[in-house]
N, C-alpha and C positions, 0 to 999 in steps of 0.2 A: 504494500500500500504506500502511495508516495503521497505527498503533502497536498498536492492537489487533489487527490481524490477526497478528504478531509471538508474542502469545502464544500461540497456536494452536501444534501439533506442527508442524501441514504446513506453517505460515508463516516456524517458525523454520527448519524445514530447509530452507527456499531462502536465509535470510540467513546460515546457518553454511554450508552447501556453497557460497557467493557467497565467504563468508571463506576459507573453507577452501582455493578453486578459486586466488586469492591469493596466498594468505601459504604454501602448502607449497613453491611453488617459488622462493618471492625466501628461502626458508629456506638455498635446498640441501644437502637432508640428502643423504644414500646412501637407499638404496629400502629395504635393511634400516633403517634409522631412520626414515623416513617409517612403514615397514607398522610399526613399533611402537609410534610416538609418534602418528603420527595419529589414533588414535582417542581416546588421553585427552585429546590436543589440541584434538579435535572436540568431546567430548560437554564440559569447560572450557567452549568459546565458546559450544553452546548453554544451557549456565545461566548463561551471561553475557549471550548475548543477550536470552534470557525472564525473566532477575528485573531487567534494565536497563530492557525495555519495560515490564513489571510496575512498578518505579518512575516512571518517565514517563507511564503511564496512570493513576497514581492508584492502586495497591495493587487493583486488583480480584481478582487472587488474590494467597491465603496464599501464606505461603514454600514450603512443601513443594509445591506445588500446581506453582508455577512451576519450581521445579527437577526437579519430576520431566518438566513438558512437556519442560524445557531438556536432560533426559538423552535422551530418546526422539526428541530433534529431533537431538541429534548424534550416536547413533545411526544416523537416519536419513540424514545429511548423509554421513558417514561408506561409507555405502553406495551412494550415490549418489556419491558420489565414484569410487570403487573402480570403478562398472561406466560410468562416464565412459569411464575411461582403458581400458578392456578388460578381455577376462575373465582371472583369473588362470591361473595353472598347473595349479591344482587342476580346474578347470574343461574345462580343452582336454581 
C-alpha cells in the first residue's frame, strides 16, 4: 500500500479500522463508552490519517478535500468495526 492509496475513502478505512481494531481495546473503556466515543474517535483518526498522507504525498489535495475523505473513511471504519464484532441489539 503506498501513500496514495491512503487518500482514497476505501484506503483510509482499512488504516483507521486497522487503528481502531487497536487502540479501542488496550483503551478499556465500558461498551457504553466505546459505543459513544468510538465514533468521534474514528472519524478524529481518519482526518488524521488522510491530511497526514495528504502531507507526505505532497498536498495533492486541498484541505477540505482531504478531511472530508478522512470523515467518510471513519465513518466507514466505524462500521466496519461495529459488524466485526457482531450484530447489535437493535439488529437481533
Amino acid at each position: 500500500m503506498e501513500i496514495s492509496d491512503v487518500l482514497t475513502v476505501a484506503g483510509a478505512a482499512i488504516v483507521v479500522n486497522l487503528l481502531m481494531m487497536v487502540i479501542k481495546p488496550a483503551l478499556a473503556w465500558s461498551a457504553a463508552t466505546q459505543d459513544r466515543f468510538g465514533p468521534l474517535m474514528a472519524t478524529a483518526f481518519g482526518v488524521a490519517v488522510v491530511e497526514g498522507a495528504n502531507f507526505f504525498a505532497g498536498g495533492s489535495l486541498d484541505a477540505g478535500t482531504a478531511a472530508l475523505n478522512g470523515l467518510l473513511a471513519g465513518a466507514s471504519a466505524i462500521g466496519f468495526y461495529s459488524r466485526a464484532k457482531g450484530p447489535t441489539a437493535a439488529v437481533r
